[in-house]
C-alpha positions as CSV (number, residue, x, y, z in Angstrom):
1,X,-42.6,0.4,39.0
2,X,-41.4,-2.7,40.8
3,X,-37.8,-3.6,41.0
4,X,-36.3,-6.2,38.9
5,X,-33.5,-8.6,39.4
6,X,-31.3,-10.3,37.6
7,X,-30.2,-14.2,38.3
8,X,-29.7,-16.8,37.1
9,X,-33.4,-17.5,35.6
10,X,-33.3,-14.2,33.7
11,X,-35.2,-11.2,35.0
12,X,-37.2,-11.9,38.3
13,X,-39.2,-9.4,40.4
14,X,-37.2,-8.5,43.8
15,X,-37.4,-10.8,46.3
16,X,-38.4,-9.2,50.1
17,X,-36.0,-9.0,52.3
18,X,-36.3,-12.1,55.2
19,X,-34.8,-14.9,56.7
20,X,-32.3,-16.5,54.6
21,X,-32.8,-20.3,53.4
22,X,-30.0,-22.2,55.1
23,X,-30.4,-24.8,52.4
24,X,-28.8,-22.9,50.0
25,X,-25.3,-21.5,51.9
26,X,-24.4,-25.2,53.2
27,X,-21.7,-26.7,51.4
28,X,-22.1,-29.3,49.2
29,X,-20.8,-32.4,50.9
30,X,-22.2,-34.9,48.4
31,X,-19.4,-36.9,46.7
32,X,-19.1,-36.2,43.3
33,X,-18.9,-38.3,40.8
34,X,-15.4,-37.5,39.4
35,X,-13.9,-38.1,43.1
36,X,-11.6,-35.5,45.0
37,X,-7.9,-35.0,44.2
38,X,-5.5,-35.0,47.2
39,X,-3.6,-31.8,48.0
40,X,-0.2,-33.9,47.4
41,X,-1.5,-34.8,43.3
42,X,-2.3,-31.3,42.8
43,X,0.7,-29.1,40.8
44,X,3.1,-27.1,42.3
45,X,3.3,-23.3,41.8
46,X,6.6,-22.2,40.9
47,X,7.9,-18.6,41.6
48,X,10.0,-17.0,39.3
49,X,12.9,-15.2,41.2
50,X,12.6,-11.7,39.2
51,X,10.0,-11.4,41.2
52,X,11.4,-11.5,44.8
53,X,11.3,-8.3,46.1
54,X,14.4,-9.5,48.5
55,X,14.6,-8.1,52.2
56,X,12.9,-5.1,53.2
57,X,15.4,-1.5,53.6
58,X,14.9,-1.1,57.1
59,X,17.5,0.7,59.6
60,X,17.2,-1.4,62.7
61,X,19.8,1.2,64.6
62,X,17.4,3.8,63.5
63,X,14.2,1.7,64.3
64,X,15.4,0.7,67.9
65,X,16.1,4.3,68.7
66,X,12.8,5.2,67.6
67,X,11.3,2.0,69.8
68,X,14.0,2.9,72.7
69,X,12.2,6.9,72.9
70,X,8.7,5.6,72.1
71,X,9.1,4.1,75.5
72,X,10.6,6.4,77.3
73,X,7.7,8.8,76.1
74,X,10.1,11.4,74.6
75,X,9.4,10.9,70.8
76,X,8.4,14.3,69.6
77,X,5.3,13.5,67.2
78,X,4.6,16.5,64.9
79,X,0.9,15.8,63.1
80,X,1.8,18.7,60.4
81,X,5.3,16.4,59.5
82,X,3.5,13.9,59.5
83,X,0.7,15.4,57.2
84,X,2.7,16.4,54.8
85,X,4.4,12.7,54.5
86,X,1.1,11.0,53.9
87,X,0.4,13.7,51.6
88,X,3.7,13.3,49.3
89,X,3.5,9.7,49.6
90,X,0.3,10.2,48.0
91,X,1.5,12.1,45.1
92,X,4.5,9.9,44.1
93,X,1.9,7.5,44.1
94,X,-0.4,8.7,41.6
95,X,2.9,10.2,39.6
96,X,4.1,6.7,39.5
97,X,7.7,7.9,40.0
């Protein structure tokens, strides 16, 4: 049994697979006949301050000592520590707590 598609015209047997009609991905670069609006008539978006998150909680004492041994090549990296983070990241995740 043949494989059907479905477009725009209803159900249509599957096309092969070949070169692709470049006809069809150029934009359309006709002018239309409603004319184009320029970006300055165009509304602005207003953001509602409830929902700025504000600044992120960072440490940057803690962050530059991290950066500082990084470099010095004395960061002690422990894959099981950091296992069980991604892991319980994970979880509060899906607990939504």
């Amino acid at each position: 049994m043949p494989f059907i598609e479905y477009g725009p015209k209803g159900l249509q047997p599957a096309r092969a697979v070949g070169a692709v009609d470049v006809r069809a991905a150029r934009p359309d670069t006709r002018p239309s006949a409603r004319g184009t609006v320029p970006a300055s008539a165009a509304p602005a978006v207003e953001r509602s301050a409830a929902l700025d998150a504000g600044a992120a909680p960072v440490d940057a004492d803690r962050v530059s000592e991290i950066r500082k041994a990084i470099d010095k090549g004395n960061y002690p990296v422990i894959p099981m520590r950091a296992a069980d983070a991604m892991i319980a990241a994970g979880l509060l995740l899906r607990s939504g707590k």
